[in-house]
DRENBA-239379 format. One record per residue (C-alpha): x, y, z. Coordinates in steps of 0.25 Angstrom, whole numbers, padded with zeros to 4 digits, always signed. Example, Ala and Ser with C-alpha at 12.3 -4.5 7.8 and 13.67 -1.06 7.14 Angstrom:
+0049-0018+0031 +0055-0004+0029 
END
This chain:
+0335-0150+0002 +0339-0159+0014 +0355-0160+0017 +0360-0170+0026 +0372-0164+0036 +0378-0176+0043 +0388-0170+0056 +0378-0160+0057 +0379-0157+0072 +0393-0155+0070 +0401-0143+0067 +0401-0141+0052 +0388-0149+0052 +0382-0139+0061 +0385-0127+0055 +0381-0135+0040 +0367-0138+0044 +0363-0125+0048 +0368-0118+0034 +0361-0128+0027 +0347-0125+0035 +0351-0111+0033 +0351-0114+0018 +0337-0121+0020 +0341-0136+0018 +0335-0147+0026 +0345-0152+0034 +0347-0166+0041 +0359-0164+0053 +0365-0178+0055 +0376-0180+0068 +0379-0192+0076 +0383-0181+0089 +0395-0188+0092 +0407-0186+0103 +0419-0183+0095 +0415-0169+0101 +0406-0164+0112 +0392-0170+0107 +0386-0157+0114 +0392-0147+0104 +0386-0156+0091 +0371-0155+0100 +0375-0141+0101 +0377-0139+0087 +0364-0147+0085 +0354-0138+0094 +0360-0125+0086 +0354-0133+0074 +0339-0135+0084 +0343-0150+0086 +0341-0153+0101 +0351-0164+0108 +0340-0171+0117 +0331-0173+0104 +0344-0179+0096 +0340-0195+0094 +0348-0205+0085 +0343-0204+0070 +0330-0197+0071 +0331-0185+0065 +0330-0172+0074 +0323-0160+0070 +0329-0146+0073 +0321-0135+0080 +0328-0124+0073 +0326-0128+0059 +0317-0136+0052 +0326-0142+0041 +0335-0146+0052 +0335-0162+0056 +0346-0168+0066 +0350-0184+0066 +0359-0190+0075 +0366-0202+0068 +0381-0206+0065 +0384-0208+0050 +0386-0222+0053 +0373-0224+0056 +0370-0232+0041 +0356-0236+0044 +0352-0222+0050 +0359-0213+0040 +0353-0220+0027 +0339-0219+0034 +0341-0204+0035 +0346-0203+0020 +0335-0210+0015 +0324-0203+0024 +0331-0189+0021 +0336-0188+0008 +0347-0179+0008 +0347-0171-0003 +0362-0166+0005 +0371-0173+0014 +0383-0165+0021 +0392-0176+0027 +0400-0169+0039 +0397-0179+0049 +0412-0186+0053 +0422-0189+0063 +0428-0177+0063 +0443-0174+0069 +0457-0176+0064 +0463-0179+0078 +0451-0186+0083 +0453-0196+0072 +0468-0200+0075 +0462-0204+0090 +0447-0211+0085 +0450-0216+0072 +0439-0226+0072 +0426-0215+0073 +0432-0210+0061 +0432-0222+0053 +0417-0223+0059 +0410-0209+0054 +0418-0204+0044 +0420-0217+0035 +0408-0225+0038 +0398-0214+0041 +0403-0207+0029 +0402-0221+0020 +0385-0220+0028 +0385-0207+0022 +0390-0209+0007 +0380-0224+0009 +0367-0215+0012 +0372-0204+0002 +0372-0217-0009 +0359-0222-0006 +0352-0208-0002 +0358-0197-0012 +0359-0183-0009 +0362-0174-0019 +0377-0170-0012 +0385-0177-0001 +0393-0167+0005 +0404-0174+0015 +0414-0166+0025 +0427-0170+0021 +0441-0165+0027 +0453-0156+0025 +0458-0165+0032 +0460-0175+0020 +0472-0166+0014 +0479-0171+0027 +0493-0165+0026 +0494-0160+0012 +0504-0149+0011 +0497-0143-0004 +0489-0130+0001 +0477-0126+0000 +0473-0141+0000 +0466-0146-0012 +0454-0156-0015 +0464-0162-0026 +0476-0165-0016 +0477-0177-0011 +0471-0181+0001 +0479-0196+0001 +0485-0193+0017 +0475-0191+0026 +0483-0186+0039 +0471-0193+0049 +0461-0202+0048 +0450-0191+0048 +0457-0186+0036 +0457-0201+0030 +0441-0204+0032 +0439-0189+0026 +0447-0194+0016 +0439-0208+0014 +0427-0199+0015 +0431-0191+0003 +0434-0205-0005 +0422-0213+0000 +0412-0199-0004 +0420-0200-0017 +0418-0215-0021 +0402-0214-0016 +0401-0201-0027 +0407-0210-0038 +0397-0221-0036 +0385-0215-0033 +0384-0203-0037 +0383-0195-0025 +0387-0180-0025 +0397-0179-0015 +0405-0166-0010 +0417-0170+0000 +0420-0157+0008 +0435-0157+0013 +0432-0147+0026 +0444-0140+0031 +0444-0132+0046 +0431-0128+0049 +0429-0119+0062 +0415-0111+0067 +0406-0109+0076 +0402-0124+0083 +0415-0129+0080 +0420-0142+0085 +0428-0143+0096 +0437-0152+0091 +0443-0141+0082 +0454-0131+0082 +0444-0119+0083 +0433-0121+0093 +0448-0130+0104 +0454-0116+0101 +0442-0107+0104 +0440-0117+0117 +0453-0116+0121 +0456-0101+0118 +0443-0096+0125 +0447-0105+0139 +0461-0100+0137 +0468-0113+0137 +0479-0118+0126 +0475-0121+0112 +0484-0133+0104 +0489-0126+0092 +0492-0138+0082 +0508-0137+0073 +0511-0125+0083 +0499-0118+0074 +0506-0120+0061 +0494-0124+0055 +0484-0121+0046 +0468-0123+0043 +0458-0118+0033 +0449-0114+0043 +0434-0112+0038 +0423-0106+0046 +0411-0115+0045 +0403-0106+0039 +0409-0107+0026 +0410-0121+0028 +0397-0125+0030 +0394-0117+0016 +0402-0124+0007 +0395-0136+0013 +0384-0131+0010 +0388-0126-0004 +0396-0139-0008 +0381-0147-0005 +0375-0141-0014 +0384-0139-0025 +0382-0148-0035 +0393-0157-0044 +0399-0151-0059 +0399-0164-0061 +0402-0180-0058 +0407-0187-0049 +0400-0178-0040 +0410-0179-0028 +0420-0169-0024 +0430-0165-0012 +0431-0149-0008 +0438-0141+0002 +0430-0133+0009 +0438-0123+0019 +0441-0109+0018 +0454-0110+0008 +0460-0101+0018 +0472-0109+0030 +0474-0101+0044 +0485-0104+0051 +0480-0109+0064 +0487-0097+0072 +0478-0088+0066 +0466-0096+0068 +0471-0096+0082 +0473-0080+0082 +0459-0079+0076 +0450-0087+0088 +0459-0080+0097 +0454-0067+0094 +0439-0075+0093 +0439-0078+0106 +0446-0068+0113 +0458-0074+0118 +0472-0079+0115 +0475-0095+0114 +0485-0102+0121 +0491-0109+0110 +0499-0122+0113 +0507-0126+0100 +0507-0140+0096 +0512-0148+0085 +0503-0154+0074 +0495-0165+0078 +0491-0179+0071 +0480-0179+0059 +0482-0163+0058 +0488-0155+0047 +0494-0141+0046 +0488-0134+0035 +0475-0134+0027 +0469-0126+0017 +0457-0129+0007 +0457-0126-0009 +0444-0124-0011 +0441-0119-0024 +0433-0131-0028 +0422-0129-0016 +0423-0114-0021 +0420-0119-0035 +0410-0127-0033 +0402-0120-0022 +0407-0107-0022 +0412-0109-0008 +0419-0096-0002 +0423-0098+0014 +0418-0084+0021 +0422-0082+0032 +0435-0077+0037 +0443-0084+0047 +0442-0071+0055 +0427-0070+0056 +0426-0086+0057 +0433-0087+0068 +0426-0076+0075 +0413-0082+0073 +0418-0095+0079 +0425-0086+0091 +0412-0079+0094 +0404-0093+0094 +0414-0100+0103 +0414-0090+0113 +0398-0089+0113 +0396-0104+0114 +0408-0108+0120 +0401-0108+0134 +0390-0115+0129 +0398-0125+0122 +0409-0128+0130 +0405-0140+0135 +0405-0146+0121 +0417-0142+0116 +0425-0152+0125 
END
């Protein structure tokens, strides 16, 4: 079975590819590489997977020298021309959409990229799925849809009518646009409503690797709604296994599209999370309060007993231990990686 994992040399992408190998799927990576971060920690990401950065070229498939079943192409998803050439000659029997602009913040400053990757390339992506069927598109959706819905823990039936930033609004459109290409053509479609993600080869961006960064060099970290906040934080781990679940479990019955939480159906007040990297990394942070910013929200939590139901998805790993194995990674890599984390 070949799977198709667009956004692969990114955080969740990474960490997706090499379960699936794992499981023995043939896997095509797909990643445009761009700058929203440190282009150095994606090729980094990229040569843990055997795909080297001198070798990368624009839409020839790269083969990795670590795993056979493992192809790289570098390629926006806007690339219409490009991406159905790759459909046709592949023939997905998988696609795992999680290639997007990502970033609530960064959206309020650079709406127009937005706009770019995560409504037109998304549109690319349902087009090729149209003309080149797999047998399950499964699309990276947002938490961040609920914007500030007060009703916990936060349910695929509430409504999701008031996106708080445009993110959240193209995760939204991606939600309505997967739904509406289902009911037409008949494609299988699994929209995945992510919620906090952390883990080793984070992205820096991200509240755990700026506190790691910060804490380990002993300078001041920004504590967001003077820390009264909370996030259903969920190791990668178990994300990356109800991905992998979710693709292939099939539908009870039609129309065959459906939206899921996947989280750990568990919120942590952010102090804790704090308390938690502090013990990780071996020293106390300098915590400078501030009040909540633009696009963000004070608590989320997923209900997810539909993903349970249909996948038998159980999250494993303990905030405890999860933070410890992204503690122990930092601190070995840090030095390493610091350059990229910038």
């Amino acid at each position: 079975m070949k799977v198709l994992v667009t956004g692969s040399a990114g955080f969740i992408g990474f960490h997706t590819v090499k379960q699936l190998l794992q499981e023995g799927f043939e896997v095509v990576g797909l990643d445009n590489i761009n700058d929203y971060y440190s282009p150095q920690l994606k090729y980094a990401r990229l040569k843990e997977a055997g795909i080297q950065q001198e070798k990368i070229k624009w839409f020839q498939p790269l083969q990795s020298t670590v795993n056979s079943n493992y192809r790289f192409v570098r390629m926006n998803l806007e690339d219409k021309q490009q991406l159905f050439s790759l459909f046709q000659s592949e023939q997905f029997d998988y696609v795992i959409n999680l290639a997007a602009q990502a970033g609530v913040r960064y959206s309020i400053e650079n709406p127009d990229v937005y706009v770019q990757s995560n409504i037109i390339g998304f549109h690319y992506i349902l087009e090729a799925c149209r003309y080149f069927p797999p047998k399950h598109l499964v699309h990276a959706s947002s938490s961040s849809v609920y914007g500030a819905n007060a009703k916990i823990p936060f349910s695929e039936e509430d409504k999701v009518d008031s996106p708080v930033s445009l993110y959240a609004a193209t995760k939204k459109s991606n939600e309505l646009m997967a739904h509406s290409y289902s009911h037409l053509y008949n494609i299988p479609i699994t929209c995945l409503r992510f919620f906090t993600v952390y883990g080793p080869w984070g992205r820096p961006d991200m509240a755990p690797m700026l506190f790691a960064r910060a804490i380990s060099e002993g300078k001041p970290i920004q504590v967001f709604n003077n820390g009264d906040m909370e996030r259903d934080f969920t190791f990668v781990g178990d994300i990356v296994d109800g991905v992998t679940k979710t693709m292939v479990a099939g539908f009870e019955e039609k129309p065959q599209y459906r939206v899921l939480n996947i989280g750990n159906g568990s919120p942590v007040n952010l102090m804790a999370f704090i308390e938690e990297l502090e013990v990780g990394i071996g020293t106390k942070a300098i915590k400078n309060f501030m009040p909540m910013q633009a696009g963000d929200v004070p608590r989320t939590w997923a209900s997810q007993e539909n993903l349970e139901r249909i996948t038998n998805y159980k999250p494993q790993v303990a905030l405890s231990s999860g933070i410890k194995e992204f503690a122990d990674w930092y601190l070995e890599y840090s030095g390493q990686l610091a350059a990229h984390y910038v």
